[in-house]
C-alpha positions in Angstrom: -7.5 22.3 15.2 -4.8 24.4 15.6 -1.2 23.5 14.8 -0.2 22.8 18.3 -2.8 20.6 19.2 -2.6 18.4 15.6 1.1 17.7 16.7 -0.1 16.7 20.2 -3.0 14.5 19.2 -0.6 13.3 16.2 2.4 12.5 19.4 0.0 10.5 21.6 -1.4 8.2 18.6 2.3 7.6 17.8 2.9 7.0 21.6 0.6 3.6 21.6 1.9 2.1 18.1 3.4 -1.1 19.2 6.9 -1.9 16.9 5.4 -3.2 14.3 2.9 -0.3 14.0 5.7 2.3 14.5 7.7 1.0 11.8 5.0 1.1 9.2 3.8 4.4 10.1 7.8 5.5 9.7 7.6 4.2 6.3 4.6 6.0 5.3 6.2 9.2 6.6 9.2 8.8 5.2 7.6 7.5 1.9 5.4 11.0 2.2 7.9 13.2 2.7 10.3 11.7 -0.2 7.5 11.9 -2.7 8.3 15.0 -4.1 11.5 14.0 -4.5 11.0 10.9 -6.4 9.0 12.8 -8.9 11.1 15.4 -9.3 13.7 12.2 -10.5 11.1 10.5 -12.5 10.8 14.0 -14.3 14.6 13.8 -15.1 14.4 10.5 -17.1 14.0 9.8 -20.3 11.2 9.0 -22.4 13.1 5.7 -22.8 14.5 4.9 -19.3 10.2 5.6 -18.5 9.4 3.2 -20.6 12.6 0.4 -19.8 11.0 0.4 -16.4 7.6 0.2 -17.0 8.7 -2.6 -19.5 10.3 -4.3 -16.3 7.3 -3.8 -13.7 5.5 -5.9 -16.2 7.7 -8.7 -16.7 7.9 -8.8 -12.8 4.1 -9.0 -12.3 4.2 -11.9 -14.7 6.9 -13.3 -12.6 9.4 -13.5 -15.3 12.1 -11.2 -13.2 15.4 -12.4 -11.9 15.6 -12.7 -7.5 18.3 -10.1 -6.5 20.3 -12.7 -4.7 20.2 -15.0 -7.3 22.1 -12.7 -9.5 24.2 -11.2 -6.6 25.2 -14.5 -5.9 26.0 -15.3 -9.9 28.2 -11.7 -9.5 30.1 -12.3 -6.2 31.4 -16.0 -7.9 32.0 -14.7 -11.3 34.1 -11.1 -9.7 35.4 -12.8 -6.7 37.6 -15.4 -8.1 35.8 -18.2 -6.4 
């Protein structure tokens, strides 16, 4: 299939995604296209800072992490003079 028609066959799949559909299909793209990015930062760090977050996937899995907005909330009343 030449380039022209993958790009029109790719156009009318899009075309009958519902919303839901659409926005999944944006995140894959999106998550695609900033791969080579992201390893081209996960090259940049550290044996350490590789193994700090590996360290911290694991606690998560095991359900040992923090929520975000529990410690935003904890942050915004300690800085915030409330």
């Amino acid at each position: 299939m030449k380039t022209a028609e993958l790009k029109n066959s790719i156009c009318q799949k899009i075309d009958q995604l519902d919303d839901k559909e659409l926005n999944e299909i944006n995140g894959i793209i999106m998550n695609y296209l900033n791969q080579k990015d992201n390893d081209e930062e996960w090259d940049k760090l550290t044996e350490a800072q590789k193994t700090g977050l590996y360290k911290a996937i694991e606690s998560v899995k095991k359900g040992e992490g923090i929520l975000h907005d529990d410690i935003m909330n904890k942050y915004r009343s300690k800085y915030s003079g409330k």
